[in-house]
C-alpha positions in Angstrom: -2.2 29.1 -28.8 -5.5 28.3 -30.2 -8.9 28.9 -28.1 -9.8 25.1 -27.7 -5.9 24.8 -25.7 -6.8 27.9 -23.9 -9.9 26.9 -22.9 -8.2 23.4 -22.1 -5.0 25.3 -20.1 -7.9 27.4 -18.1 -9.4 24.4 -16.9 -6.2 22.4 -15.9 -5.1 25.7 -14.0 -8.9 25.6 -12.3 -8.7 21.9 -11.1 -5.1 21.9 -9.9 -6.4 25.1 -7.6 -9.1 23.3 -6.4 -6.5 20.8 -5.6 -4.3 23.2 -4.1 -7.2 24.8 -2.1 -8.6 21.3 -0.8 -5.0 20.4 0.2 -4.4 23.8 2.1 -7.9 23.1 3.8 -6.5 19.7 4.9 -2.9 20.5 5.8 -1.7 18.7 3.1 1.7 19.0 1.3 2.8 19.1 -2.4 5.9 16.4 -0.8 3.0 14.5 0.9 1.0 14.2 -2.9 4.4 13.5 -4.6 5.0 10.3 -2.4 1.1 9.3 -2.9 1.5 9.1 -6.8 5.4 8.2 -6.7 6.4 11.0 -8.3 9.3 13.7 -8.1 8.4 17.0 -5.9 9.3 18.9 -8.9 6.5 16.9 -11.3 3.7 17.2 -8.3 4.5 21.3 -8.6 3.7 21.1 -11.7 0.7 19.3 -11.6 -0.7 21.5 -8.5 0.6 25.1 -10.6 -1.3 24.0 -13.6 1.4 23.8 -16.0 1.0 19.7 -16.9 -2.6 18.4 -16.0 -3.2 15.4 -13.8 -3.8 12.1 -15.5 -7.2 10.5 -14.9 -5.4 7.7 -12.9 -3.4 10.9 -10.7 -6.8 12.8 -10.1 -8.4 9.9 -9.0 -5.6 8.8 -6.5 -5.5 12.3 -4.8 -9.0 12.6 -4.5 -8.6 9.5 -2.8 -5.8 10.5 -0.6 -7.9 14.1 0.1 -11.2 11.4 1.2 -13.1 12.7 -1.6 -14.9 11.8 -4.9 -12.6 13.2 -7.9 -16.2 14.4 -9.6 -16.3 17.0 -6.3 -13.1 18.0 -7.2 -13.9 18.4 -10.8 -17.4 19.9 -10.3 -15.9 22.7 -7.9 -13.4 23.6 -10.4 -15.8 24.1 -13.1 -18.1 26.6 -10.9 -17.8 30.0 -11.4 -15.1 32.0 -9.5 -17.4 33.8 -7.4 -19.6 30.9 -6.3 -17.0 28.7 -4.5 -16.7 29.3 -1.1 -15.4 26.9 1.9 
């Protein structure tokens, strides 16, 4: 694996916690996301574990769904580790 697609696997795993994290604030399920982008329970666990990012179009719908601006989502994801708190 080169560094650019490790850098680029470190930031899908960081976004798809921040998903996970927002989701678990909100009570929300992986079953209740899959039916929001009409995809298979198995393909939404992938997205949320980090192991196949979300499309644009898939980031922006479950921000939506969540009530929030994807950019929030993306902007906590890139803080550092020890600065996100909620």
């Amino acid at each position: 694996m080169t560094n650019h697609a490790a850098v680029g696997l470190a930031a899908e795993q960081r976004l798809a916690g921040e998903v996970r994290a927002e989701m678990a604030r909100q009570k929300r399920t992986a079953g209740e996301m899959a039916r929001v982008l009409g995809i298979t329970a198995h393909t939404a666990g992938r997205r949320l574990s980090g192991a196949v990012a979300f499309s644009v179009t898939e980031l922006m719908a479950v921000a939506m769904w969540l009530g929030m601006d994807a950019k929030e989502l993306l902007r906590r994801a890139e803080e550092p580790a020890h600065a996100v708190a909620s």
